[in-house]
C-alpha positions in Angstrom: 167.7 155.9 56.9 167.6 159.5 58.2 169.3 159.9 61.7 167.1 159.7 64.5 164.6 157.5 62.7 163.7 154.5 64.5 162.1 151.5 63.0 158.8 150.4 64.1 158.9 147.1 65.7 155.7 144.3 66.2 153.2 146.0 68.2 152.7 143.9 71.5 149.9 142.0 72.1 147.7 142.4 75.1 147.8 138.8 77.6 144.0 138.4 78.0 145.3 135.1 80.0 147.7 136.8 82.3 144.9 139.9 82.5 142.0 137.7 83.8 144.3 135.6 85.7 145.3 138.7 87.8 141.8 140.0 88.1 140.6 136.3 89.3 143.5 136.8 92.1 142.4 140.2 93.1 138.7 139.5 93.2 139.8 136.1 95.2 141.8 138.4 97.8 138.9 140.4 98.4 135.9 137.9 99.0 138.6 136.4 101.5 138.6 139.6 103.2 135.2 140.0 103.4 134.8 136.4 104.3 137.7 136.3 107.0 138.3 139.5 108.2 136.0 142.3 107.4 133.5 143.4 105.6 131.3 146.6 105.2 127.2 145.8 106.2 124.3 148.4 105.5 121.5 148.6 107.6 118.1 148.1 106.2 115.8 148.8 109.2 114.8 150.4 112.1 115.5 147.5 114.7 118.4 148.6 116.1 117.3 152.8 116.8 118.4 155.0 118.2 122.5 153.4 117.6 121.9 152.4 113.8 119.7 154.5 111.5 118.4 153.0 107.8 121.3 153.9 105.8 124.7 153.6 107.9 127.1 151.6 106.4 129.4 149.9 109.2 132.4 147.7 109.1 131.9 143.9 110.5 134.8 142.3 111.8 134.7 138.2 110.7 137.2 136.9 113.2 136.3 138.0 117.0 134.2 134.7 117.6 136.1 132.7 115.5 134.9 131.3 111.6 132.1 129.1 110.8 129.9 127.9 107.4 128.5 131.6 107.5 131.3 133.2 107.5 132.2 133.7 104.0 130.4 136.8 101.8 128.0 134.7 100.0 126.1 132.1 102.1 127.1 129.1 100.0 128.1 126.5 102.4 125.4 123.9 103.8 125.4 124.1 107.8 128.2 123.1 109.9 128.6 122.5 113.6 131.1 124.6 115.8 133.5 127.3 115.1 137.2 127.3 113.9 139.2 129.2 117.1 135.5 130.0 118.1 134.7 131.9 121.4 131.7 133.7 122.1 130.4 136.8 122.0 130.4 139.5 124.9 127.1 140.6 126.3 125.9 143.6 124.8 128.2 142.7 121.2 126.5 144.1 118.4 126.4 141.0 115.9 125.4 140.1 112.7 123.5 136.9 112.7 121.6 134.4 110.1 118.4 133.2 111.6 118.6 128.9 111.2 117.7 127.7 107.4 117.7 131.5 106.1 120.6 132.4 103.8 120.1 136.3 105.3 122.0 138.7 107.9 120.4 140.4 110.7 121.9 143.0 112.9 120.9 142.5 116.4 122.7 142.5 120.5 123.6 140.2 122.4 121.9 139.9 125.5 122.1 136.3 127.0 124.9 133.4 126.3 124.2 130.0 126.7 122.8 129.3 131.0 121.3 132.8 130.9 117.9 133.0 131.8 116.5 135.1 129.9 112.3 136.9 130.5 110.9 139.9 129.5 107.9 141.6 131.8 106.4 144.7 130.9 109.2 145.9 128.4 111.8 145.4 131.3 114.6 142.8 130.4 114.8 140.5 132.9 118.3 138.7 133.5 118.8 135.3 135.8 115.9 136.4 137.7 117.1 140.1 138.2 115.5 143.1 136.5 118.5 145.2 133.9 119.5 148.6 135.6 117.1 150.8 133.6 117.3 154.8 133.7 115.4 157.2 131.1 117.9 160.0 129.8 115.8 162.9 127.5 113.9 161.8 124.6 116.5 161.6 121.9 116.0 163.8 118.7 116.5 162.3 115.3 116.7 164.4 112.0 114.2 163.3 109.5 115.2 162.2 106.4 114.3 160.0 103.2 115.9 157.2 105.5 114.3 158.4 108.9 110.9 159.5 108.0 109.4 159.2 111.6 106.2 157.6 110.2 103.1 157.5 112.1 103.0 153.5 111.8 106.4 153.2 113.1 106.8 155.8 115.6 103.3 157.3 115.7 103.2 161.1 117.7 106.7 161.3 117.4 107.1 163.8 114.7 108.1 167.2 116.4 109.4 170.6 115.2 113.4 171.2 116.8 113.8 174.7 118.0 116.0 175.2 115.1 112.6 175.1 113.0 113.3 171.6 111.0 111.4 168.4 111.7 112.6 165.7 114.3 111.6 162.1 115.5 111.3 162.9 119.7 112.3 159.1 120.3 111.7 157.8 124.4 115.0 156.6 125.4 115.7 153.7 128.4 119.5 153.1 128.9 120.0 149.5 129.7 122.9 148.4 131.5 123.9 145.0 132.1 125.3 143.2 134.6 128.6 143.1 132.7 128.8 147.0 133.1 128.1 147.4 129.2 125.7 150.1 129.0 123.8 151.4 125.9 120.5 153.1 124.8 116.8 151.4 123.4 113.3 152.8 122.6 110.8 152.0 124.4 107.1 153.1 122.7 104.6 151.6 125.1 103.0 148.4 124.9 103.4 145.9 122.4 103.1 142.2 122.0 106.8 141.9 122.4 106.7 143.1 126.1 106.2 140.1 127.6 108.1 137.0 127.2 108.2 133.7 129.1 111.0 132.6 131.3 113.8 130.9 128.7 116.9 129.3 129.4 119.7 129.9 126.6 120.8 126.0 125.3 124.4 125.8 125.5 126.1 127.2 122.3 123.6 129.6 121.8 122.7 133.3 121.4 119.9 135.4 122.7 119.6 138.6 120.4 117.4 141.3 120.9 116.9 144.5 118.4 117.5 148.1 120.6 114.0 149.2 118.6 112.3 146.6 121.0 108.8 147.3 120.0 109.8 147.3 116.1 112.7 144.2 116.0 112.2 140.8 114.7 115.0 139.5 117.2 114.8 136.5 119.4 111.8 137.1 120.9 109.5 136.6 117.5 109.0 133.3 116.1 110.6 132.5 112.7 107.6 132.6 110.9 107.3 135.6 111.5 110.0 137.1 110.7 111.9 136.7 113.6 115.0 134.7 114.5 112.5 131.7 116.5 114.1 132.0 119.9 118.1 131.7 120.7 120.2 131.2 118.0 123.1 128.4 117.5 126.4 130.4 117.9 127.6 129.1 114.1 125.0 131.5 112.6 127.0 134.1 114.3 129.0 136.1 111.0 130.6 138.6 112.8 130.7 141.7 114.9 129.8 145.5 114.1 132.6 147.3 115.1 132.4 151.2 113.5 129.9 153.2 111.3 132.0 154.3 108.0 129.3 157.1 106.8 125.9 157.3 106.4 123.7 158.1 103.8 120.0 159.9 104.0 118.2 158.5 101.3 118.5 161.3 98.8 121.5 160.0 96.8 121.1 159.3 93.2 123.4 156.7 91.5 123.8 158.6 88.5 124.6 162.0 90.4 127.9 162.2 92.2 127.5 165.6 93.7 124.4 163.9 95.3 126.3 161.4 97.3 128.5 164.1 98.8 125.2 166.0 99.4 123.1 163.0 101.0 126.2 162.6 103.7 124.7 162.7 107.5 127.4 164.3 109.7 129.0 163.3 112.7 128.3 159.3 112.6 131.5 158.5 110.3 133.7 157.0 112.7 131.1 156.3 115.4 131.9 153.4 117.8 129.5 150.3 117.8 130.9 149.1 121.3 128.9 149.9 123.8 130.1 152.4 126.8 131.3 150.9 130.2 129.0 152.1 133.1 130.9 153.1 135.7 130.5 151.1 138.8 
């Protein structure tokens, strides 16, 4: 044999049971993430304008209130009462929530926990018997987009021109703040049927949740039937709480494009805080 020559030995074999054991750990790791901890949550509609436009992408934090059966990422488990290390939310939480018997998330706030009374008159939340501090900041301007396309059935007369020439959703803004001091801002487009709602005490461990969009949100207030999450909701269906937007998309991205996804980026809502603001007293 030459010198430097090397004889060829077995070629190894690849250990297709080691290789899918690993990747059976790895994809077990992350749906306990997502279940336990946190996962990412896109939004789908315009319930919860002017915070949360069609196309964010947030982060929801599993543990704040505890776990329950709807915890984990796929909605497998049958129901389940109470909550392991449960607590509940904060007025004014941003939460994701399963209306009862429906395997789906919704995104809505908290706005009454279980001995709250809760009405609605005229558009005005009404809380234990006393009217929310309500103040009416400027119209708030909102890019249109693929995502945002101020339509006339969802925001009709809306659709202005900016005075940088491009085309804008002029949005009517009333900044709620709530007892607690948590302050944050809704739409309010006129008269609707979800204006006015009875006098309703929250059960005990139970949810009220309302949509910030509150003439365009499926929320407490609308009956499950129709859409809606049929009046307070048990504090199991709770999954989790919205905690920070992670980037935000505008509709135009094309799966099969990369450059696209760079190019359909909003700025300035990566990073944006889902807690709301403490009005000072």
């Amino acid at each position: 044999m030459e010198q430097g020559a090397t004889m060829a030995g077995p070629k190894d074999k690849t250990d297709w049971l080691a290789e899918a054991r690993g990747i059976f750990w790895l994809l077990l790791a992350v749906l306990g993430f997502h279940s336990f901890i946190a996962k990412p949550f896109y939004i789908p509609s315009e319930s919860m304008m002017p915070g949360l436009l069609v196309g964010d992408r947030l982060v929801v934090s599993k543990y704040p209130y505890g776990w329950s059966y709807v915890s984990p990422t796929f909605h497998i488990l049958p129901f389940m009462p109470g909550r392991l290390f449960g607590r509940l939310p904060e007025r004014g939480d941003v939460v994701i929530a399963s209306p009862p018997g429906v395997r789906q998330d919704y995104i809505k706030r908290v706005i009454g926990l279980p001995g709250d009374r809760i009405e609605m008159r005229g558009g005005t939340l009404v809380l234990n018997g006393v009217p929310v501090s309500r103040s009416l900041p400027a119209p708030r301007l909102i890019p249109v987009d693929a995502n945002a396309p101020c339509r006339d059935d969802q925001f009709p007369g809306r659709l202005v021109t900016g005075p940088d020439g491009k085309p804008y959703c002029a949005l009517p803004i009333v900044r709620e703040t709530l007892p607690n001091g948590r302050s944050f801002d809704t739409i309010d487009l006129g008269a609707s049927s979800t204006d006015d709602f009875p006098p309703l005490t929250v059960p005990e461990g139970h949810v009220f949740l309302v949509g910030d969009n509150r003439d365009r949100s499926a929320d407490s207030r609308v009956p499950l039937d129709q859409g809606g999450l049929g009046g307070p909701v048990p504090w199991e269906n709770l999954g989790g709480r919205a905690e920070f937007i992670t980037f935000s998309l505008d509709g135009t991205a094309e799966w099969y494009n990369p450059i696209s996804w760079v190019q359909a980026l909003r700025g300035g809502r990566a990073g944006s805080s889902l807690h709301p603001a403490r009005a000072e007293r």
